[in-house]
N, C-alpha and C positions, 0 to 999 in steps of 0.2 A: 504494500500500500504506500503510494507516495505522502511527501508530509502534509500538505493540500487537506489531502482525503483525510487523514488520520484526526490531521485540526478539527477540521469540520466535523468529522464522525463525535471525538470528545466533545466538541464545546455543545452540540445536539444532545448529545446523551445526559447533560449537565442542564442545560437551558433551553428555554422554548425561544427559539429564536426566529425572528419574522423576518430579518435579512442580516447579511454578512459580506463582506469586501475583504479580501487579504489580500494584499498588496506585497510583494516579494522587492527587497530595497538591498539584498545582498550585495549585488553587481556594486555598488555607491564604497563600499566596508572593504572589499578585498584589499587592495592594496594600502588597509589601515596599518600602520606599526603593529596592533597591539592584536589583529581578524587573525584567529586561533578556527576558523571554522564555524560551523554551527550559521543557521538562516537567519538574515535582521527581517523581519517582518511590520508591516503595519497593517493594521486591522479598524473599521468599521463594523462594530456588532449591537443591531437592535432588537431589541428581546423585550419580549412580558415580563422576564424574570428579575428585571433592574425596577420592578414597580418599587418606591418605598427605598430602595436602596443608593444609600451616599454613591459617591466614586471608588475611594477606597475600598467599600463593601461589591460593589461592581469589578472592578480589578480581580478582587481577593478572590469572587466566583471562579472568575476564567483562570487565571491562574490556578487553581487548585483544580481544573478542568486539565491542564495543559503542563501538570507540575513535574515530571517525570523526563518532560521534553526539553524544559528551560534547564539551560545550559549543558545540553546533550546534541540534539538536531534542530535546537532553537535558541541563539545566541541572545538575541535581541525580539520584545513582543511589545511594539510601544500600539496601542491602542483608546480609540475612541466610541464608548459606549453609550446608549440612547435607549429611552423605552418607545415605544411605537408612537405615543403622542407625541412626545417631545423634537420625533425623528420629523413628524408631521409637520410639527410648528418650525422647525427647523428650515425643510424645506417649502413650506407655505401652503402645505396641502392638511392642513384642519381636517378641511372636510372629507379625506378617509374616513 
């Protein structure tokens, strides 16, 4: 299973999630001093499951979805989380 499939498989099996974006930003990191390997990733994830919940609490989900990965086949997970309204007002569609 590629790492794509596996993310998504985890952060599913963890969160009811109504959309998702990963964004692969490796290519940017390789010729860092310091790129040991492992994928930089950014992620877009909007979920039911952030109803109620801070940032930190939001994080702390996915991450504990994806804890096994970080810093093994996932160097780097900077992400941006939203609940399905907020995604709405975000981009100006309320009226979903």
């Amino acid at each position: 299973m590629n790492l794509y499939n596996e993310i998504e498989k985890r952060l599913h099996e963890q969160l009811d999630i109504d959309q998702m974006d990963i964004k692969d930003d490796t290519g940017r990191h390789i010729h860092h001093k310091n790129f040991d390997g492992g994928a930089h990733l950014s992620a877009v994830i909007i979920s039911s499951s952030f109803e109620g919940l801070n940032l930190l609490e939001r994080h702390k989900k996915v991450y504990e979805a994806l804890h096994d990965m970080i810093k093994r086949e996932i160097h780097a997970f900077s992400m941006k989380t939203y609940t399905l309204e907020e995604w709405n007002n975000l981009k100006g569609n309320s009226d979903r």
